[in-house]
Structures are given as structure tokens and as C-alpha cells.
C-alpha positions, 0 to 999 in steps of 0.5 A: 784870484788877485786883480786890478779891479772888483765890481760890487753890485751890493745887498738891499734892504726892502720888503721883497726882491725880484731875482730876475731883475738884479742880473748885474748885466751893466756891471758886467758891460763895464767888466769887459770894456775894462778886460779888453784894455787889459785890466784883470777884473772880478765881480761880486754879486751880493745879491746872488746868495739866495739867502736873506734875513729878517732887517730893522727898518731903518728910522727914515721908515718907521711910519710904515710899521703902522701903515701896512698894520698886522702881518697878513697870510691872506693872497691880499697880503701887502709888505710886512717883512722888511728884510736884508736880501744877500751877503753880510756885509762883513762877508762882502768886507772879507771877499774884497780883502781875499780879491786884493783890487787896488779899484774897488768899483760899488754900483749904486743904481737907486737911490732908495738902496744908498744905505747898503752901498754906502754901507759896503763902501765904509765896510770895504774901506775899512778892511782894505784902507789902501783901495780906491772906492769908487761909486756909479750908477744912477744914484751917484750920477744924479746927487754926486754932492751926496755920495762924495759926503760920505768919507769912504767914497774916493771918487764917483763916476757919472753916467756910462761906467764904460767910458769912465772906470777904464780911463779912470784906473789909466789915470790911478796906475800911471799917475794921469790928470784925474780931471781928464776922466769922463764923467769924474768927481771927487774930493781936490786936497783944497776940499773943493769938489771937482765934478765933471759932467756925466759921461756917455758913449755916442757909438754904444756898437763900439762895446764889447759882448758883456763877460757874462762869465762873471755873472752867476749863471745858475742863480739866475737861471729859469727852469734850469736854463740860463737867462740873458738881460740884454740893453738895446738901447739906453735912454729913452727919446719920451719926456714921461714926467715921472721918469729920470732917463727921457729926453729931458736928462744929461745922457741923450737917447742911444740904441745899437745896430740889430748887428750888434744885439745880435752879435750879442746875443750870439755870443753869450748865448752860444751853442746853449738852451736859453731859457729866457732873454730879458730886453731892459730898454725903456721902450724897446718897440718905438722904432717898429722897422728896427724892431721887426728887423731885431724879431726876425733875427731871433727867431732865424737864430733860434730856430724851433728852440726859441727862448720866452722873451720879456720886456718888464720896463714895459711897452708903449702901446701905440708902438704895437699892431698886430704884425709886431705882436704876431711877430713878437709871439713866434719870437717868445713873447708869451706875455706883455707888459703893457704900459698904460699908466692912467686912463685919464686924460687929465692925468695923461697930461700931467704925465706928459704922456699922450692917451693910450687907452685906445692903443691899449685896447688894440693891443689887448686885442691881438695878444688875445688873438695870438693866445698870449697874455698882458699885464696893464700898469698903472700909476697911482698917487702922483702929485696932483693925482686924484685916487678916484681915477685911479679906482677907474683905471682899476675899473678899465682893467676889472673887464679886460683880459690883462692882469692889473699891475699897480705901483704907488708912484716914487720920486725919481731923482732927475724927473721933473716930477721929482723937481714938483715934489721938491717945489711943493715940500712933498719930497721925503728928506731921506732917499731911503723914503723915494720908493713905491713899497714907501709911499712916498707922497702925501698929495692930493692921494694920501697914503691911506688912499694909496694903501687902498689902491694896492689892496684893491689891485690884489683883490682885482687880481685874485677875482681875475685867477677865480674866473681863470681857474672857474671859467665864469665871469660872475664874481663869487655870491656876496655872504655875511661875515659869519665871525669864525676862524679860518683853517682853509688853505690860501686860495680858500681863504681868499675866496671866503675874504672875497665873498665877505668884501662884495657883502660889507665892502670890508677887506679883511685880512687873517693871522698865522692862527687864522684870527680874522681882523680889518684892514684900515681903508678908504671908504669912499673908494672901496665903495665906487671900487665895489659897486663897478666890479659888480656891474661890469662884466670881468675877465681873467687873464687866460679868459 
């Protein structure tokens, strides 16, 4: 069907993919906004074919074929396959052409994936040379230099595309001054760049429901029920130095009326079973009073045939006590992802984060009571972060009943740890590199530091499903490597790996053809790593 403007929310290319967090819901917002001023507009979701192939890795990757070694069919497995997830990009090319959009609008929300968005902006360009290409999203807002070097790129638009992309076609269809679009940058006839300031709207309740009808429902759907993303609020009021959306950026801190979240909800829920609403704010809990409000609503609403609710940016914990969890449990909350980022003081600092363990501790305490389950993440390797803290911070989650979820840090464009990383030389020349799967930053933690934590996470996480599955909270007995081939099933191999590391220390790994081989290691961390799990007393994560 013919129309004025096509979205694209393009392919990556990475080791894997988490389908229930590309819901296009920002591009879906700007599709409405764009709609109510009468713009005929469609959207092609590239990531929702459910297909995905085997990719080279790009040149500004290639050391980490040596760094994560011999593919590994154990449950401590890393990344190995670097893959393509979504369309071809001829595909994309072609699907562009049959759509005929004189605007053709490519998202760009992490740095990291420019290749692929770029690559769909040179596709396009070339099967339909008499569109207009415009980028958006975080990676365009931020380095707008960057992307406007690329010659398929006609124009990027900062900040909230809502603001920009209607006032921008307006411009485009009836010959206005371009200058005057919020948020715009581009190429002048003299060469010069012309680059406004990002863009954002102040009233976010001025928003129309998003056209959640262009979105792919039964792609993204849980169990067979649709899933709903919704925003709340966009920014964040904390100054987190890792982070590129705090109160240190451009684009202020906004959150909507509960009204409007649920006018929201009402609307594109209707008279549906939903089977899960996914709350995308970065800290969806600071505001207890309009969160409590905001719970009391959905479970008035949803009555009995309530939806599981998540919030996988994460929670601060001291924004939770028992009544918001208790709350938070009849609304749908089934499990937390609680944000605990280090135990270290030291490094709480350097984070610009005020300690939470205790708060922490709290909230594992009522999620318990309430017979609902956490996920604890953690950061590690920062610049100026020591890798033995994070063993402990390993250690701290080892005896308490949450499960470990440990990301390598990356540099995100426009956090101030991305201007440290710059000052100090640390900082990958090519964005593809500004990744966690990377490894981005050789520091104070190394790579082969970083690589360890992430194997040592695994192997917390599957003592952590023995004592789920076994209701004991000893570790498996230690046994001596006996030398053989593995024929077991997963979970079997896994324990037998298991009992082999608490004798030697050594993480092994095994081939399709059950071929036993060694994981490369840090010592030193694998050994304070060993020596706490076998003197604390562990939980799982149901018990």
C-alpha cells in the first residue's frame, strides 16, 4: 500500500538476540504522532522475521574469535556465533521500493548496530535515489557528525522523533525553511553541516496512543497472548556515570500522568488477554506515590486476568519496600530485576551511585515473602574498576536467593564514562567495538579478567538451578578430571564440568563431539571465586 512515510527498525548483526526487547514501540509512537497529522505511514520491522544466518565478524571485531576460543556446548557456554538476526537487506531494499515513501525514516538506537543502519540507509537509497533518508534515535542524537558522513543519510533528526519527523515531512511536502525543524541536521548546498539542538517534547501526555497495529503482534507475543512495551517516562533524574540518558544529558527527565499510562494501556490492550507488559523506563519506581497510583490502576483494570508485568531496564532498590513489592506481586510482578551494579563502596562512587546493598538486601527479603524471584545485575570491568570486587560482588549474590546477571561494561555515547574512556585512550576507534559481548575496555580489568567474570557468572548461576532442581544448598562433591568423553545430556555435562572446577579450579568446556577442552582463565580470580562459593552457604533462586 502506497505511503508518505516508512520507519525501519533495521537487522543486527551480534552473537544473540532478545526478541522481547526490539518491540519498535518508539517507532510506533512517532508513526502516530505522524498519522494524526494526516501522513499515511508504514512500518517495516526487520527484526521481526524470526530468521537469522550465520555473519562474518566485521574486521573492527576480529580479536574476539581468539578471545572467546573453541565453540562450547556446555550450559557455561559464552558467545561464539556472530549472526545476522532479520531481513536481507536486499529484502529490506525491495519492501522499501513496493511501499513507494517519498520519507523514508531508519532507526539507529545503538551505536554498536551503525553498520546495519547505515547499511539499510545505502540499500534503500540505491533502489529508491528519490526518497529522503532520514536517521534517528540515540546513536544519530549523540555523534549527528558521524552519521551525516555517510552520503545516504539526507538528514538526522535529534532526540524525540515525535517532535521532529512530522515537522520535518511539513517542511519536505510544502517547501518550508528545514532550519526551522526541531532537532534537525544535515548537508547545506555549501557543504556546511546545519545541526540543531536535540529536540524533545516537555508535555509527553500530548502524545497520542502508539499504532500499535503496525507492529507484528504474533511475533512478539508471549505464549501466544500479545506483549505490550510501554514508556512512562523518558530519561532518567540520576547522574549514573555509565549511563548516556541521566540528568547530566540534553534531553531533561519527563514522566506521564498515570491517566495517560493508562489511557495507554486501555487502548491498545482493549478487550484482549494480554499476556505481558514490559514497563521500558529507566526507573520506573523512584516516585513511590505515582507508582503506587500507576499499580492500583492496572490491577482495577485488569481484574483477575492480570498480564506478568516486568521492568527489564532495571529497579533501584531503595525506591522499593514491602508495600510497592506486595503491590507490585498483585499487579503481575513475578520477578525483579533488581539493579545493584557493584557492592563496593569504592566503585559505587566512581559510579555516581549511592550504595545499595542494604536496600538491596531488603528487597530480597520481601520478593522472597511474596514468593516472587530477583535477578541482581552487576557491572564489571569499568575503567578503574578492580575485578576482584567484582568476584565479591559474585560472592554477595553466591548466598542470596537471586539470580546473577553480570554485564561486561560498554561505553555509552554521551555518558561521562564514555568522556573518561576517551581522555584515558581506552575508547574503541570503531562504535561496532562499544558493546558488552566486545569487551570493549582493556583497564584496570582486562579482557581475560572480564571473560573469567562472565564464566564464573554461568557457573554461579547453574550451582544456583542445581539447588532449585535438588533443594540442597551444598555444592555437588568435588571429583578429579577422569580424562573421558562426554556423551551426557546438557545438564549432565554441566554437573560433571561442575564437580571437575570445585576439584582443579579449571573451567572446562566440550565440542559437539563431547571432546573435553580448557577454558583460558585468571587464576587468581578463579581461586578466591572457588575458595567463597565452598565456604558460604548458597541459595538458589526459588529456594
Amino acid at each position: 500500500m502506497p505511503c508518505d512515510i516508512l520507519l525501519i527498525q533495521p537487522p543486527i548483526r551480534d552473537f544473540y538476540l532478545t526478541r522481547k526487547r526490539t518491540v519498535p514501540y518508539g517507532l510506533a509512537s512517532i508513526a502516530a504522532v505522524c498519522r494524526e497529522r494526516g501522513y499515511r505511514v508504514a512500518l517495516l520491522d526487520a527484526l521481526a522475521s524470526g530468521k537469522s544466518k550465520p555473519a562474518p565478524l566485521h574486521p573492527d571485531l576480529s580479536y574476539l574469535t581468539d578471545i572467546y576460543g573453541e565453540a562450547d556446548a556446555s550450559p557455561f557456554a559464552l558467545f561464539q556465533h556472530y549472526r545476522h538476526f532479520g531481513y536481507a537487506l536486499t529484502t529490506i531494499a525491495a519492501k522499501a521500493c513496493e511501499v513507494g515513501a517519498r520519507i523514508v525514516g531508519i532507526s539507529s538506537l545503538f551505536s554498536a548496530y551503525e553498520d546495519m543502519a547505515l547499511a539499510c540507509a545505502q540499500v534503500v537509497k540505491e533502489k529508491c535515489p528519490d526518497a529522503y533518508i532520514v536517521m534517528g534515535g540515540h546513536h544519530p542524537t549523540v555523534l549527528p557528525e558521524r552519521v551525516l558522513d555517510h552520503p545516504a543519510v539526507d538528514f538526522v533528526l535529534r532526540g524525540d522523533g515525535e517532535a521532529s519527523l512530522p515537522a520535518l515531512a511539513e517542511a519536505l511536502f510544502h517547501n518550508n525553511d528545514l532550519q526551522s525543524v526541531p532537532g534537525i541536521a544535515y548537508r547545506q548546498k555549501n557543504g556546511r553541516r546545519f545541526i540543531r539542538q536535540p529536540a524533545y517534547l516537555e508535555n509527553l501526555g500530548c502524545l497520542p496512543p502508539p499504532a500499535v497495529d503496525l507492529i507484528k503482534e504474533r511475533y512478539y507475543a508471549r505464549k501466544g497472548k500479545p506483549t505490550l512495551t510501554i514508556a512512562t517516562s523518558r530519561g532518567c533524574p540520576m547522574r549514573c556515570s555509565y549511563c548516556s540518558v541521566g540528568s547530566h544529558s540534553k534531553i531533561p527527565y519527563r514522566r506521564r500522568t498515570v491517566e495517560h499510562v493508562m489511557q495507554e494501556i486501555a487502548h491498545t490492550a482493549g478487550k484482549r488477554e494480554i499476556g505481558l507488559i514490559d514497563f521500558e523506563d529507566e526507573n520506573i519506581a523512584l516516585d513511590r506515590d505515582w507508582f503506587t497510583q500507576l499499580l492500583h490502576h492496572i490491577i482495577d483494570y485488569f481484574g483477575p486476568r492480570r498480564p506478568e508485568l516486568r521492568a527489564m531496564n532495571g529497579l533501584f532498590p531503595p525506591a522499593l519496600d514491602k508495600n510497592i513489592i506486595g503491590l507490585m506481586q498483585k499487579a503481575g510482578f513475578r520477578e525483579l530485576n533488581l539493579s545493584l551494579g557493584t557492592t563496593d563502596h569504592r566503585q559505587s562512587r566512581r559510579f555516581n551511585r549511592p550504595a545499595v546493598t542494604v536496600a538491596f538486601d531488603r528487597a530480597l527479603k520481601w520478593v522472597e515473602h511474596f514468593g516472587m524471584t530477583a535477578v541482581g545485575y552487576l557491572i564489571a570491568g569499568a575503567p578503574g574498576q578492580d575485578p576482584m570486587t567484582s568476584v565479591q560482588d559474585l560472592l554477595f549474590l553466591a548466598s542470596r536467593r537471586v539470580l546473577a546477571g553480570l554485564s561486561v561494561y560498554y561505553p555509552a555515547p554521551a555518558s561521562p564514562d564514555f568522556a573518561t574512556c576517551r581522555v584515558l585512550g581506552l575508547l574503541p576507534a570503531s562504535p561496532l567495538a562499544w558493546r558488552s559481548t566486545a569487551l570493549s575496555i582493556n583497564h584496570t580489568s582486562r579482557r581475560s579478567e572480564n571473560l573469567t567474570l562472565l564464566r564464573l557468572s554461568r557457573l554461579l548461576n547453574f550451582m544456583k538451578q542445581c539447588i532449585d532442581v535438588h533443594g540442597d544448598r551444598s555444592l555437588p562433591t568435588p571429583s578429579p578430571y577422569d580424562g573421558r568423553r562426554l556423551s551426557e545430556t546438557r545438564e549432565e555435562i554441566g554437573l560433571l564440568l561442575l564437580r571437575w572446577f570445585l576439584n582443579d579450579g579449571i573451567i572446562r568446556g566440550v565440542t559437539r563431539d563431547g571432546e573435553v577442552f580448557t577454558h583460558s582463565t585468571c587464576a587468581e580470580l578463579i581461586r578466591v571465586f572457588r575458595e567463597g562459593v565452598q565456604s558460604l552457604p548458597l541459595r538458589g533462586v526459588q529456594y
